[in-house]
C-alpha positions in Angstrom: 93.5 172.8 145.7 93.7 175.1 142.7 90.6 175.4 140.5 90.9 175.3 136.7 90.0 178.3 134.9 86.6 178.3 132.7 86.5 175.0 131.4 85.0 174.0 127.7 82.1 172.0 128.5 82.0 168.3 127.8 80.5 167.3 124.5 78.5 163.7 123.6 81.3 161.6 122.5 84.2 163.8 124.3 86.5 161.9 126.5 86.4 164.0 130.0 90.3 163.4 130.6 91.1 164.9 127.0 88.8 168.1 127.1 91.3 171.8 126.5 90.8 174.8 128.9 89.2 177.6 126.6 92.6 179.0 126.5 93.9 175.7 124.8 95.9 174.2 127.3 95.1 171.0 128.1 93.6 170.2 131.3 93.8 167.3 133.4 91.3 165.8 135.2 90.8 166.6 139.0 91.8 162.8 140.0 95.1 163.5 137.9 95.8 167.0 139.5 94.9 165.3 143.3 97.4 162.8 142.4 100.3 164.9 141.5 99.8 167.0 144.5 99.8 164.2 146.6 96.6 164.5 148.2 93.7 162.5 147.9 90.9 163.8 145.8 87.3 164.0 147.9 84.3 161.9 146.6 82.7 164.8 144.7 86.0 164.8 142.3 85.6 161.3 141.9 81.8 161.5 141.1 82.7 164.1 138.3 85.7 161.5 137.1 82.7 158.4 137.7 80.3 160.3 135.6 82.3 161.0 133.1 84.0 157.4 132.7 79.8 156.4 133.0 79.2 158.9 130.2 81.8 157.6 128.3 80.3 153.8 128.8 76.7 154.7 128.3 78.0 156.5 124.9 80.0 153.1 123.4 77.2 150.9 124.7 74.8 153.2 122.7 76.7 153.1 120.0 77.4 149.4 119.7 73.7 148.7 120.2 72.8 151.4 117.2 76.0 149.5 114.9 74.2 146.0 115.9 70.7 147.4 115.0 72.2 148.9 111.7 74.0 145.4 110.5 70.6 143.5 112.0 68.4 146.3 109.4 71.0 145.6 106.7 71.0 141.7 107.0 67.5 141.6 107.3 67.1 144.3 104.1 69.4 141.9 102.1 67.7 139.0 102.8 64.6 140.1 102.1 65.9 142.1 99.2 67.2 138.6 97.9 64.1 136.7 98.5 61.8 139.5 96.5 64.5 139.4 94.0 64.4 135.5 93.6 60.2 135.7 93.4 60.8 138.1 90.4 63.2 135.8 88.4 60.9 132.5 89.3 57.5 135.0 88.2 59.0 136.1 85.6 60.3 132.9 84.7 57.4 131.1 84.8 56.2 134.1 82.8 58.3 133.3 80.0 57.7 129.7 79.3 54.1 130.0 79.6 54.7 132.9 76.6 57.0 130.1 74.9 54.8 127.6 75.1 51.4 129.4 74.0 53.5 131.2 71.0 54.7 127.5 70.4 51.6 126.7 70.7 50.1 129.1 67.8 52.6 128.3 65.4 52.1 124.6 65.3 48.8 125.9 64.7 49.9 128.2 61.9 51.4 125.7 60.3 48.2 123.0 60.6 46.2 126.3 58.9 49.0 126.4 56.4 49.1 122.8 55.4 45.5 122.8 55.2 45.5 125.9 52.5 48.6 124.7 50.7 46.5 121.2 50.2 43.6 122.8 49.7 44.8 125.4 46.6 46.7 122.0 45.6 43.1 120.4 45.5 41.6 123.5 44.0 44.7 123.4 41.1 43.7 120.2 40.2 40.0 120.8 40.0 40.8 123.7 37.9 43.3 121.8 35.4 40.4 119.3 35.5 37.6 122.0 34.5 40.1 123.5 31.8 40.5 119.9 30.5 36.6 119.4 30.5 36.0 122.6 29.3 38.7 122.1 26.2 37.3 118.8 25.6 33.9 119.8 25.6 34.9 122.6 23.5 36.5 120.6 20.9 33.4 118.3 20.6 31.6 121.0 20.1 33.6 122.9 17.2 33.7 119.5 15.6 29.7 119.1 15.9 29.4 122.6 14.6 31.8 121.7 11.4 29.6 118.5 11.2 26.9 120.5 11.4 27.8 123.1 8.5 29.3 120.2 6.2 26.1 118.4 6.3 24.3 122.3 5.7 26.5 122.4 3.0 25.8 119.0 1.4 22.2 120.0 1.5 
């Protein structure tokens, strides 16, 4: 049987029956050249051909497992991305009626301290108006005492 010259090794991921001769021609596997010369290839041919169709197996398997761990990570990532993300909205919405209701809160308070100063400048208007009242009437009792006064100076 005639033996291939140097042969490119096999890479991870290279299918065995597809690798090129370093001259570029494709070569075929030893099962494939056994065949067309009509003989039957011996068992250490078909160990290479078995390793490599192993190789090839081990390679997919390893690949489907690290695609499957990868969509597992991603699932799990969302979901737990999704759950943190709901906590947030319910914190901060909690957050923001508590702020509603205390600033709600403070402002019906404001307005209780501003309807007790508006009535109590109201009271204190009054009680002014009242002291100017007393004051003018007092006054003018005593303007007319002090022309009583003088007239009855005069008369003497």
């Amino acid at each position: 049987m005639a033996r291939p010259a140097k042969v490119k090794t096999l890479a991870i991921g290279d299918d065995p029956h597809n690798f090129k001769h370093q001259g570029g021609n494709n070569v075929s596997s030893p099962v494939d050249e056994a065949e067309e010369d009509g003989v039957q290839p011996d068992s250490q041919e078909l160990d290479a051909v078995d390793v490599g169709e192993m190789l090839k197996r081990v390679l997919q398997s390893s690949r489907t497992r690290r695609q499957e761990r990868r969509k597992k990570f991603e699932e799990s990532y969302a979901a737990r991305f999704d759950a943190l993300e709901g906590k947030i909205t319910t914190t901060f919405d909690t957050h923001r009626k508590r702020v509603v209701r205390i600033h709600k809160a403070q402002l019906d308070h404001l307005i209780q301290l501003l309807q007790r100063k508006q009535a109590i400048e109201q009271k204190m208007a009054a009680c002014v108006q009242r002291l100017e009242r007393a004051h003018a009437s007092r006054t003018q009792m005593l303007q007319n005492v002090v022309k009583r006064r003088l007239r009855h100076l005069e008369k003497e």
